[in-house]
C-alpha positions in Angstrom: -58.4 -21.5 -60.2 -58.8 -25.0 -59.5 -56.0 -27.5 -60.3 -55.8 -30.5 -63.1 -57.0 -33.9 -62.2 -52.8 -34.8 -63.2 -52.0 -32.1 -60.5 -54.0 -33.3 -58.0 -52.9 -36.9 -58.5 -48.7 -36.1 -59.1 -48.6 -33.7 -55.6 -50.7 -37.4 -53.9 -48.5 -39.5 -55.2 -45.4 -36.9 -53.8 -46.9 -37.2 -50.6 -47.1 -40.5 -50.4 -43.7 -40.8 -51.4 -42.2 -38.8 -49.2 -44.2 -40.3 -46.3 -42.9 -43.9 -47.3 -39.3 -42.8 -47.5 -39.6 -41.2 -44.4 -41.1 -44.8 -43.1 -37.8 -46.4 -44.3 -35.6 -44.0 -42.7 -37.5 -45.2 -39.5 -37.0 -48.6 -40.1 -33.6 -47.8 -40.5 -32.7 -45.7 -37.4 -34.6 -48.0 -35.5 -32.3 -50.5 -36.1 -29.3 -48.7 -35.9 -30.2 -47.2 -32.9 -31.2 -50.4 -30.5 -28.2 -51.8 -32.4 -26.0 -49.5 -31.2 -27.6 -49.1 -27.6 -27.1 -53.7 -27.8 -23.3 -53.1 -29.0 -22.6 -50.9 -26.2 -23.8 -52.6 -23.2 -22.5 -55.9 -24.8 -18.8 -54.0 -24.4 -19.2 -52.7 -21.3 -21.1 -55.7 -19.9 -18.1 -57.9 -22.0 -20.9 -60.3 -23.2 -20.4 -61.1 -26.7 -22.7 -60.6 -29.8 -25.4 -61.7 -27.6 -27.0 -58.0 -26.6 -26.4 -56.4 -30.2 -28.1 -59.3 -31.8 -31.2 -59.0 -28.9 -31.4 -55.2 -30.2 -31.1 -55.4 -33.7 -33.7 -58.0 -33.1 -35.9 -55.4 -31.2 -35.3 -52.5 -33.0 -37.0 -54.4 -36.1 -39.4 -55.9 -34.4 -40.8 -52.5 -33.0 -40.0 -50.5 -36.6 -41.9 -52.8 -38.2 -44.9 -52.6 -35.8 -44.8 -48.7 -36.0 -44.4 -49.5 -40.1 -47.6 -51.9 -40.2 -49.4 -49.1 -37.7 -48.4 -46.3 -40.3 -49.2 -47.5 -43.6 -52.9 -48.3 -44.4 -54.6 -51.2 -45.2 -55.2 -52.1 -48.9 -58.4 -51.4 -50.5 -59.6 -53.9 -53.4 -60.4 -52.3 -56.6 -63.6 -53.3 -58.2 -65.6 -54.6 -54.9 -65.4 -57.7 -53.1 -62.7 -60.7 -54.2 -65.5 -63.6 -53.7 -69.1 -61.6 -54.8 -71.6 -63.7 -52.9 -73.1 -66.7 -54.7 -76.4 -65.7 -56.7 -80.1 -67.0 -55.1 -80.7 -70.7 -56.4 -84.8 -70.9 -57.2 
């Protein structure tokens, strides 16, 4: 038997939200991650904030590529924003 249109469209819209959360738990490790690799070269190298910042700053940079790469682009509803202009006699 073939599912109800509300079916069809509640298990999409679980998909998608699953697949965004799991976008912002990569956003998230990211950071935490080339944060943590930053803080640990900053103690052994005894260099200050400087390395942690650098890959806190990386880590985003690169989850939010990854994030821009994974999510689609947005389709207009209803056609084209500007319609072209209509023939002038």
């Amino acid at each position: 038997m073939g599912r109800h249109p509300d079916e069809r469209s509640g298990l999409k819209d679980a998909v998608d939200l699953g697949r965004y959360a799991g976008l912002g738990l990569q956003f998230a490790a990211s950071l935490a991650l080339f944060g943590a690799i930053g803080w640990w070269i900053d103690r052994r190298l005894s260099t200050g904030p400087w390395i942690f910042i650098l890959g806190l700053l990386s880590g985003a940079a690169l989850a939010f590529v990854a994030l821009l790469r994974a999510v689609p682009p947005s389709q207009p509803r209803g056609g084209p924003r500007n319609p072209p202009p209509p023939d002038s006699p």
